[in-house]
C-alpha positions, 0 to 999 in steps of 0.5 A: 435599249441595252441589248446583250448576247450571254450565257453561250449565245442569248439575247437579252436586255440589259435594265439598271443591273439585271439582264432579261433574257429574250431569246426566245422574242427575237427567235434566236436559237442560242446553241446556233452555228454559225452565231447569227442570232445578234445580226438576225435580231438587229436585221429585223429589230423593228418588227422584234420589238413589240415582242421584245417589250411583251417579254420584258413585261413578263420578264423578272430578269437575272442580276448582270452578275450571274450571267457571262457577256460576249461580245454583241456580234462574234460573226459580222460580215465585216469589222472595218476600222478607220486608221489616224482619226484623231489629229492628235495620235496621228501627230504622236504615231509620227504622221502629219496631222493634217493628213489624219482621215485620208488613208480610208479604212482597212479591215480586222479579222472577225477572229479577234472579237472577244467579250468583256468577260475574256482577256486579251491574250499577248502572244510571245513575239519577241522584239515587238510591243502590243498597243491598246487602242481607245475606240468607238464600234458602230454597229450598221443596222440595216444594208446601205451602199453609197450611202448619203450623208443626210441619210448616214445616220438611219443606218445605224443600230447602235454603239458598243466599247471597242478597244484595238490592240496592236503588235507594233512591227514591220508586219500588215496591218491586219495581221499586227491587228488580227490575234486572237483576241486583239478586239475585244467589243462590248459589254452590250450594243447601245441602241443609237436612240437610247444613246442620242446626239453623240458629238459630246460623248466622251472615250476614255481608257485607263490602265491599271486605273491610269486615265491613259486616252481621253477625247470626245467624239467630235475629235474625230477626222472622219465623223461617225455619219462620215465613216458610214459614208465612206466604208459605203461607198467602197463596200455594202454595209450589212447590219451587224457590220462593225466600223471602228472609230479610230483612236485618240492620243495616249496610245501605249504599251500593255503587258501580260498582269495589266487591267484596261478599262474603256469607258464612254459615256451614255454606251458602257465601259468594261474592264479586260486583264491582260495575260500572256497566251499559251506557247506553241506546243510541238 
C-alpha cells in the first residue's frame, strides 16, 4: 500500500494515479494539533485495514494531480539519521572508508520535514555551501528497544524518499542539518510488504535532470535491518519514527533555481525546487 497524508492532514491511499481519501477508516481528524494522524494510523495499521479495504471499495478516489501531498509524518517522536554509510561518500567526504558506519547515528530536528509539494529554502549564510543528500526514511512500525537482528525487519512499516540537505561549515551537525526545510521526506510511505526484498533497490538523485548519486541499497555500511538494531539499542523506537539511510557518492552543491529529483525504485520519486529563503527582517 501507498499511504499518503494530503490536503491539510488527510490520509489517503495512493493507487496508479488517483488518491482515496480514508481519513475517516483510520479515524484521523485532519484539522488535529499536534498532526498524529499518520503515526496513530501506522500505530494500529493491522486493525485499520479491513476498514481501509472497505473504503477503497467505496472509494472513486481523486486524480494525485489535484490534491497537495505532505510529508507522511511531520511530527515523529525522532528522525535519526546514519553519517558515512556508504563506503564511497566516506572516502570522498575525505574519511576512511573502512571506517564508514562506526560513528552510530545522530539526530535531525523534526523541524525540517518538508513534503513534496514544498521547496527547499537556502538561507543567506555567506561563506558556507549547502549539499543534497540521496537517502532511504525507514519508517518503524511498532515500538521495539534492543531489537534482534532476526527480528529487525517486523518493525518496519515501511519506506519513503528522503533527501538530506546539508550547510557545509564548522557548525554541529545538527544544527548545519536543521533549517527548515532541510529534510524534505515523501511523496508517500511504501508499505514494507508492497515494497519487498530491498538489497537491489536502487537510489538515485539528479539535479537539473543531472544523474548526480546512484547506488543500490546493499552499498550500505550499516544495512537497513542493521540501523534498526543499532538506533534500538540506544533508544526505544516509536512507530512513525524516522531513520535515515545514510547517503551514496556524488554529493554536492544545490542553489536557489536548482530542481532535485530522487527517485527509488519500487518507493516513489519526487522533484523539490530550489529557492532562496526570505531575509531576516528587523
Amino acid at each position: 500500500m501507498k499511504i499518503a497524508r494530503f490536503d491539510g492532514g488527510r490520509i489517503g491511499v495512493v493507487i496508479g494515479d488517483r488518491i482515496h481519501d480514508v481519513s475517516d477508516a483510520c479515524g484521523v481528524d485532519p484539522a488535529e494539533w499536534p498532526p498524529m494522524g499518520m503515526i496513530t494510523t501506522i500505530a494500529a495499521f493491522d486493525e485499520l485495514v479491513p476498514g481501509i479495504e472497505r473504503a477503497l471499495g467505496l472509494s472513486v478516489g481523486q486524480p494525485l494531480s489535484g490534491v497537495t501531498l505532505e510529508t507522511p509524518i511531520p511530527w515523529p517522536h525522532k528522525l535519526l539519521a546514519l553519517p558515512n554509510n556508504f563506503r564511497a561518500h566516506t572516502a570522498e567526504m575525505g574519511g576512511d572508508p573502512g571506517a564508514a558506519g562506526s560513528e552510530g547515528f545522530f539526530m535531525k530536528s523534526n523541524g525540517a520535514l518538508s513534503g513534496p509539494a514544498e521547496a527547499i529554502a537556502i538561507p543567506d549564510r555567506p561563506g558556507r555551501n549547502f549539499h543534497y543528500e540521496c537517502e532511504l526514511a525507514i519508517i518503524i512500525g511498532k515500538s521495539g528497544h534492543k531489537i534482534a537482528l532476526e527480528e529487525a525487519r517486523d518493525y518496519i512499516f515501511g519506506y519513503a524518499c528522503l533527501i538530506d540537505v546539508t550547510m557545509r561549515g564548522k557548525e554541529e551537525r545538527v544544527m548545519r542539518k536543521s533549517f527548515d526545510t532541510f529534510c524534505p521526506v515523501g511523496p508517500w510511505i511504501t508499505t514494507a510488504d508492497e515494497v519487498g526484498p530491498t538489497d537491489d533497490i536502487v537510489l538515485r538523485l539528479w539535479v537539473n535532470d543531472k544523474l548526480k548519486q546512484e547506488a543500490p541499497v546493499n552499498d550500505m555500511v550499516v544495512g537497513i535491518s542493521e540501523a534498526v538494531v543499532l538506533c534500538s539499542s540506544v533508544t526505544t523506537l516509536q512507530p512513525g519514527d524516522i531513520i535515515a539511510s545514510g547517503t551514496m557518492s556524488g554529493v554536492g552543491p544545490i542553489i536557489p533555481g536548482d530542481l532535485v529529483r530522487i527517485a527509488i525504485e519500487k518507493v516513489g520519486e519526487m522533484t523539490i525546487p530550489v529557492v532562496a529563503d526570505a531575509p531576516v527582517t528587523a
